[in-house]
N, C-alpha and C positions, 0 to 999 in steps of 0.2 A: 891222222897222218903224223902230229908231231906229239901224240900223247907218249909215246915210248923215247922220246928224247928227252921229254923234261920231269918223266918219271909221273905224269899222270896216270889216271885209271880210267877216268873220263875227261867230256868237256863241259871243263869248269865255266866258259863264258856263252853258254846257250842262254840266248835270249826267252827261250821256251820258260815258261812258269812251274818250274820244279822246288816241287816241296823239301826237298832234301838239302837244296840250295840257300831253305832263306835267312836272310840275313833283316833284322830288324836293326835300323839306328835308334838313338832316344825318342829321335820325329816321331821313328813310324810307331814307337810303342807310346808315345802321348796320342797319338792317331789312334791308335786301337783302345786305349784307356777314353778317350774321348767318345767313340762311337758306342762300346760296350755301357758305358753312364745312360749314352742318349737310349740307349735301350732298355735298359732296366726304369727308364721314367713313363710317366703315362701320357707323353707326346705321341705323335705320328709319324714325323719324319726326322732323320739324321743326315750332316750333310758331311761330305769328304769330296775336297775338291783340290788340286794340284798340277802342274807342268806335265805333260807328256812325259812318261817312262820314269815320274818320280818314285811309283813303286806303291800307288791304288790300288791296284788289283791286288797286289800282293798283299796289301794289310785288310782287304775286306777277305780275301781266304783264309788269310789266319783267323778274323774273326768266325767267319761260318765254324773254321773247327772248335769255338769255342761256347758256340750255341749252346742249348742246353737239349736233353734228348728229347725232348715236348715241346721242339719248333717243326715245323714245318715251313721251309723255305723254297721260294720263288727266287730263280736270277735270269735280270733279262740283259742280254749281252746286246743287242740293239734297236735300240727305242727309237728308229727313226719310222713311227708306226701315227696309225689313227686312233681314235676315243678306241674304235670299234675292237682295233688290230691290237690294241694293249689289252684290253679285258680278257680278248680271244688269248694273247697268248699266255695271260695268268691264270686263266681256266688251264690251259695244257700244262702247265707247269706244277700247278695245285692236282693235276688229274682232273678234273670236273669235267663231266660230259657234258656235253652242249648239244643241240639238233644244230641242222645244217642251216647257214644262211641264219644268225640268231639276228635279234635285234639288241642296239646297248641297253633297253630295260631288260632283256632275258639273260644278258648277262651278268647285270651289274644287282638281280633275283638271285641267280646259282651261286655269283660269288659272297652274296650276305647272307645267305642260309648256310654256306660254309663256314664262314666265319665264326657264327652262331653257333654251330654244331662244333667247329674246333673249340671254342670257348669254352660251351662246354664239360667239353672231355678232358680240361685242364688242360688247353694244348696254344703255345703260340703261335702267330703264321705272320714271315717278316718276308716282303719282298724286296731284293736287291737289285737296283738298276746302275748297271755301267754305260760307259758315255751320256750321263743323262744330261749334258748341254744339248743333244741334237731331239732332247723333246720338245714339242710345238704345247704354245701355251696351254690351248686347247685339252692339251691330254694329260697335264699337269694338276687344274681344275679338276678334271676327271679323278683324278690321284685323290686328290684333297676331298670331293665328293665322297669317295669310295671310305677312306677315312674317319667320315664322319659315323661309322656305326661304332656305338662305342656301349661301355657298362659305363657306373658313376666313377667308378676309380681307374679306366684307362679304356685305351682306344685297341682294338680288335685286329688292325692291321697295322704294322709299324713298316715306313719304307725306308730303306738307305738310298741317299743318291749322291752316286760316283760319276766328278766328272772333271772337265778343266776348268780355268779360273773365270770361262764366258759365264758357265754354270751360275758364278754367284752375280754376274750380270742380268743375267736371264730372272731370277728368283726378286731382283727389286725394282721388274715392270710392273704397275698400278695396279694392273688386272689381280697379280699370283700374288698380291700384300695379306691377302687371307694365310695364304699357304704356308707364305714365309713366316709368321707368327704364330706357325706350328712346329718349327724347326725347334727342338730340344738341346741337340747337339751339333756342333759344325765345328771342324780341323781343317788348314791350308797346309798341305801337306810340301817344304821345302826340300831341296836341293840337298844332298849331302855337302858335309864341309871338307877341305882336305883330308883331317885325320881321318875322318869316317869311311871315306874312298882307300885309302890306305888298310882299315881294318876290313872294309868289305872287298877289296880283291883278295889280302891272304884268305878271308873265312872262305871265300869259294876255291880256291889254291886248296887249302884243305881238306874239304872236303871230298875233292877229287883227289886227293892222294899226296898230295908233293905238299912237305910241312917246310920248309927250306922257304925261306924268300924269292921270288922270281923278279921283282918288280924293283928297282934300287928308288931311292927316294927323288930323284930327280924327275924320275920316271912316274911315279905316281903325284905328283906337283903338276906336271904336264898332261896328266890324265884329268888330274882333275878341272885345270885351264881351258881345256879343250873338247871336256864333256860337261863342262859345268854343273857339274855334282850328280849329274842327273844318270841313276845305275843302268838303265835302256844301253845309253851311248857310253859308256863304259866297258859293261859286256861287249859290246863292236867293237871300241876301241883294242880292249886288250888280246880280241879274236885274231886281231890285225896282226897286232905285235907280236905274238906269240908265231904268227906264220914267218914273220920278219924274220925273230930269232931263231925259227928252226931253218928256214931258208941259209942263213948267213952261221949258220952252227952256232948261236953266241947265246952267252948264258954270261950274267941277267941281264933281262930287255932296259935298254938304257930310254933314255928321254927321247934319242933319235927318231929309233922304231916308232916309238907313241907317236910325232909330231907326223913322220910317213903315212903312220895307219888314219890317223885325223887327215890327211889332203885325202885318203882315199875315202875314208868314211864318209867325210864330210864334205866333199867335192868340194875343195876350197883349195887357193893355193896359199896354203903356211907354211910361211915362213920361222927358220930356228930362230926360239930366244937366247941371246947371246947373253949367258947368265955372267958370265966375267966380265959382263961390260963396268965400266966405273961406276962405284954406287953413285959418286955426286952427280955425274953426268943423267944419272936415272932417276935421280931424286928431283933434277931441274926439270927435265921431262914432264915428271908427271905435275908438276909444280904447275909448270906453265899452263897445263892443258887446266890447270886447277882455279887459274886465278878469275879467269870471264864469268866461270861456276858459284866462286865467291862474290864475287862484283854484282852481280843480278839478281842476286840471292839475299845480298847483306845480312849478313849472319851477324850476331851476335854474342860475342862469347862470354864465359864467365871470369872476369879477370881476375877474380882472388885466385883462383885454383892455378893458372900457371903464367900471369902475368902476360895476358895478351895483349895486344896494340891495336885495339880496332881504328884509330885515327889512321893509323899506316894501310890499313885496309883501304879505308875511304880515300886515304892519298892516292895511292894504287889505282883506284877507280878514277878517281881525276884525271891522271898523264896514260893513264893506258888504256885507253876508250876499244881497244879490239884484243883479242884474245890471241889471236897471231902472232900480233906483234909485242908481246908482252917479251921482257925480260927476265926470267929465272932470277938474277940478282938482285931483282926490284921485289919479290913477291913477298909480302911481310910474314909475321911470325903466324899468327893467325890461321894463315891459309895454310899453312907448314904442320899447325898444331888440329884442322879440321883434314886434311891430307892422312896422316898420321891414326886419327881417331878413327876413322873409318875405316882403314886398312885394317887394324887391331879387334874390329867386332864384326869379324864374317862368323863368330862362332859364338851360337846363344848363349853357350853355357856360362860367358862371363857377364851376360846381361841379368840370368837367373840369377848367379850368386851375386849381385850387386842388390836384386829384388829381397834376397833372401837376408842382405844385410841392413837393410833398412828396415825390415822384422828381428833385427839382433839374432837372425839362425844362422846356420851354414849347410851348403851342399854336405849330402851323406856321398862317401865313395859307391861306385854299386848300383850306386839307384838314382834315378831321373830326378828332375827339378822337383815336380809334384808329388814324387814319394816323400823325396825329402821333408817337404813342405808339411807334408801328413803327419811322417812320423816324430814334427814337433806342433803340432797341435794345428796344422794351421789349411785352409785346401783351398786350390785352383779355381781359379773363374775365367774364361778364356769367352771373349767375347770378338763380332765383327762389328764395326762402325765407325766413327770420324770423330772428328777434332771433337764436337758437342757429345758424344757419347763418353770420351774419355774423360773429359772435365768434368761431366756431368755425374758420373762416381764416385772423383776427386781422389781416389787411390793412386797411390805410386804401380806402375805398369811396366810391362814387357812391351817392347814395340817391335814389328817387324818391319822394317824399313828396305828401300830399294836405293840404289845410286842410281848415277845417271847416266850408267850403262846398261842398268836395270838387274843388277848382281846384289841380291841381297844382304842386309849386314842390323844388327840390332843392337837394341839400346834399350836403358831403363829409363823412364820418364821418373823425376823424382820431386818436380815441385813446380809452381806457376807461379809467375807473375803477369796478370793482366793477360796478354796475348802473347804473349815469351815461356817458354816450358825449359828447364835445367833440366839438359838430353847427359845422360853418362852414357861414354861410348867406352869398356871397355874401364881402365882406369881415370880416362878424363871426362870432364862434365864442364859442358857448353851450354850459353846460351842459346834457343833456335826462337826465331821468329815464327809465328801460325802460318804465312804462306810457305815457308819452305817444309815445317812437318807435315803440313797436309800437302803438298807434292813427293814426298818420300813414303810418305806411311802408305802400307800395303792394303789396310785396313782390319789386320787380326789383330789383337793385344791380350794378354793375359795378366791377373793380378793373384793379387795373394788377400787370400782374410780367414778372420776366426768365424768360424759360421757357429750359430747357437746350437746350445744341446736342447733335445725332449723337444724338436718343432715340426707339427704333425704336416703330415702329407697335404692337406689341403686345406681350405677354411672356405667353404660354404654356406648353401640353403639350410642343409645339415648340419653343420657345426653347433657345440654349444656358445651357450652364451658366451664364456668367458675367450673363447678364442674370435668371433665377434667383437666384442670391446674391442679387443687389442688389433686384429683388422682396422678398426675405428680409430683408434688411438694413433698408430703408426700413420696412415693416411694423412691425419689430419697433423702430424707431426712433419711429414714428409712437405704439408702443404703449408705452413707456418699459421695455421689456424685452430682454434679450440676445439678440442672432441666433445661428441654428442656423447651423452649419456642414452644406450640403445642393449634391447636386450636379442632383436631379431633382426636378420640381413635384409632392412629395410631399404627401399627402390636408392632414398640417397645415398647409400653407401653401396650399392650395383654400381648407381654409374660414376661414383667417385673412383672403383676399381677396374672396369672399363676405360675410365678415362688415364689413370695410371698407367694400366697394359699398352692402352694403344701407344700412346708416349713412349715408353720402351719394348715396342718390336715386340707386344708378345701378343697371346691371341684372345681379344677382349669377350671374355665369355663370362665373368663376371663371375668365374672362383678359383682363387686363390690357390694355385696349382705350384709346384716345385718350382717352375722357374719365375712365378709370379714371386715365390716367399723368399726368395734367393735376389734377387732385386732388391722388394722392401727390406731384408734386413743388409743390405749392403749401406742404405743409408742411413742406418736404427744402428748399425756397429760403431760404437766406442772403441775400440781393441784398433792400436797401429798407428803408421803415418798417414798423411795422408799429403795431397800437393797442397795445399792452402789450407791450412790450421784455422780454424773457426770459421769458415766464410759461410755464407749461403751455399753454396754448392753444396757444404756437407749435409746442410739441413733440408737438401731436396728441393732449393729454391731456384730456378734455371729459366 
């Protein structure tokens, strides 16, 4: 209807899953450099989990296109099924005939003699599961069972599982602690940031025809406010607008239309942002709503870096015991200077080159955080966990943090004292107390390290001796105690590495696999900063 007015050739904001449409941001291509890793290792399952409409699907289809020709793939679009009803439908999916009315041994027979036979012939077979939070534990087990048919160097069936952020709730009930400890690879796939909402509505303007700007920059501010990064409600949004501006003949869609299309999209009554309002009048504003935030929180800042007044904080708290009532003129510099930081780090890319500057590198133009990081010697470790998982590495990290409207915004952790972490938000760096990072932290964090050269894929039953020692060695390094002198992977050194694995989340089978030796030498590495210079933590002592 309005494509021949704005000089379209299509429509550019169909929410339908067109290949020709896609648009990948840095996210989504660490999301797919992430999943592509988990699958070339000899895990089992990979995990990709994110916000409704953040744009899953879209990076597990670009992944399928980038299989190799010697997969064979399964996708099940909804797993709200039984043991029975999930085998059944990966038999249909793999083609496998079945008799009628099977049983799950006659199933879970056809599908390992498949397996076996794909093996074989040289051939992978990876099943992709979307919406996989509405799996029942039950059939998850079933998953992990099915998994276990493996050769000595990797497992037979690798599964992706796509889902929202319940998903990574669901995966650390007591029952699926096996399963989860097969997980290789896991990405939380976020929100786009302003810019990125801006580059991804002209690339689809594009490629439907009209290379002209359509969107002025107030307009995509307000896109982005009011879809929260999220490309689903963007596509809506700008469906909306674009009907606005062809109704009203106006070219380009201003902020108006966008704020219109949002009451309609989003059945809500929004109201215009009055962008002319007084900056100071807006800076008290948020001030105020800021100060009860600080108050309960007691933050503590770094006062060499910009000469904060945490006494005028505490004052603050004394005479203004409710949030309401607080005065704008009374709020100290503090709250001003944590007001400020947070606003400034809705965009990772100033938290990665903060990371990168404490490895003395720099962001390469062009290329993502972890190219960059590559192509000076150095690679990604992106892990999910808590306060004890981060300390417990003691590397400087990527945090993905949430406020307290639940709008995320990140920071580089750069050093510890005691229970106090020096948070860089962006170009400032604060002290945070442990309760307030572990109410903010999302629970992804990425680092940076030198990983060794010539370090073999595994160390087991079969290893030689000399890679035995050094299993030995490291262990008993990690544990602050003397190494045995051993020539075979004798029982105490099983459950010494068992007991390692279980301690970090990985799956204690007692050999030394990729993400076992990616661990150990994270705390065997010399190379870098780290948050506490010499302590126990770095010696593995926790």
């Amino acid at each position: 209807m309005y494509k021949a007015f704005f000089g379209l050739s299509d429509n550019p904001f169909s929410i339908a899953p067109n290949p020709h449409y896609l648009f990948l941001s840095d996210r989504h291509r660490e999301a797919l450099a992430h999943l592509t890793y988990g699958l070339g290792e000899t895990g089992g399952f990979v995990l990709l989990t994110g916000e409704v409409g953040t744009g899953k699907t879209t990076v597990s289809r670009c992944l399928l296109n980038q299989l190799p020709e010697n997969t064979d793939t399964a996708f099940i679009l909804n797993p709200s099924l039984t043991e029975l009803e999930l085998l059944a439908t990966l038999c249909d999916a793999l083609s496998i005939v079945y008799e009628k009315n099977p049983s799950l041994k006659q199933l879970t027979d056809l599908l390992s003699h498949f397996l076996l036979t794909n093996h074989s012939k040289g051939r992978n077979t990876v099943l992709i599961i979307d919406e996989a939070q509405h799996l029942r534990a039950e059939v998850l087990e079933q998953l992990r069972l099915l998994t276990n048919l493996e050769t000595d160097t990797k497992k037979l069936l690798q599964v992706i599982l796509i889902g929202q952020p319940e998903l990574q709730q669901l995966l650390r009930r007591q029952e699926l602690r096996q399963l989860a400890q097969r997980i290789t690879a896991r990405y939380h796939l976020l929100p786009l940031t302003p810019e990125e909402v801006g580059l991804y509505v002209q690339h689809r303007l594009k490629v439907a025809g009209r290379h002209e700007p359509l969107f002025n920059s107030r307009s995509i501010k307000a896109l982005h406010k009011y879809s929260g990064g999220i490309p689903r409600l963007i596509n809506l949004l700008c469906e909306r607008a674009l009907m606005a501006g062809y109704a009203q003949s106006k070219v380009p869609i201003d902020h108006k239309m966008v704020i219109s299309a949002s009451a309609e999209v989003l059945g809500e009554d929004i109201k215009e942002t009055n962008y002319l309002f007084p900056i100071g009048i807006a800076t008290a504003i948020g001030l105020t709503c800021m100060l009860g935030y600080l108050i309960f929180n007691q933050i503590d800042f770094a006062p060499e870096k910009r000469g904060v007044n945490l006494q005028a904080a505490q004052a603050a708290q004394a005479v203004q015991p409710s949030v309401e009532k607080t005065s704008p003129a009374k709020l100290s510099s503090s709250q001003r200077v944590l007001n400020s930081a947070i606003d400034s780090s809705r965009s990772i890319d100033s938290a990665y080159a903060s990371i990168l500057g404490l490895w003395g590198k720099v962001p390469y133009i062009g290329l993502t955080a972890c190219q960059s990081a590559e192509q000076q010697g150095l690679s990604c470790f992106q892990q999910q966990g808590n306060w004890n998982s981060l300390i417990r590495l003691n590397f400087p990290a990527v945090v993905y943090l949430v406020d307290a409207e639940k709008r995320a915004f990140y920071g580089t952790v750069v050093s510890r004292q005691g229970e106090q972490l020096l948070l860089q938000l962006n170009e400032q760096q604060l002290w945070v107390e442990r309760e307030w990072f572990t109410r903010h932290f999302s629970g992804t964090f990425e680092i940076l390290w030198q990983a060794p050269s010539n370090q073999p894929r595994e160390i087991g039953q079969g290893a030689n001796p000399v890679q035995i020692q050094w299993l030995e060695n490291s262990l008993a390094h990690i544990d602050n105690t003397v190494p045995r002198l051993v020539n075979r992977f004798d029982s105490q050194l099983e459950e010494q590495l068992k007991r390692f694995q279980r301690e970090h989340g990985l799956r204690a089978d007692a050999i030394a696999g990729s993400q076992t030796l990616v661990q150990l030498n994270l705390y065997l590495s010399a190379q870098g900063p780290r948050l506490v210079e010499g302590s126990l933590e770095s010696k593995g002592q926790y």
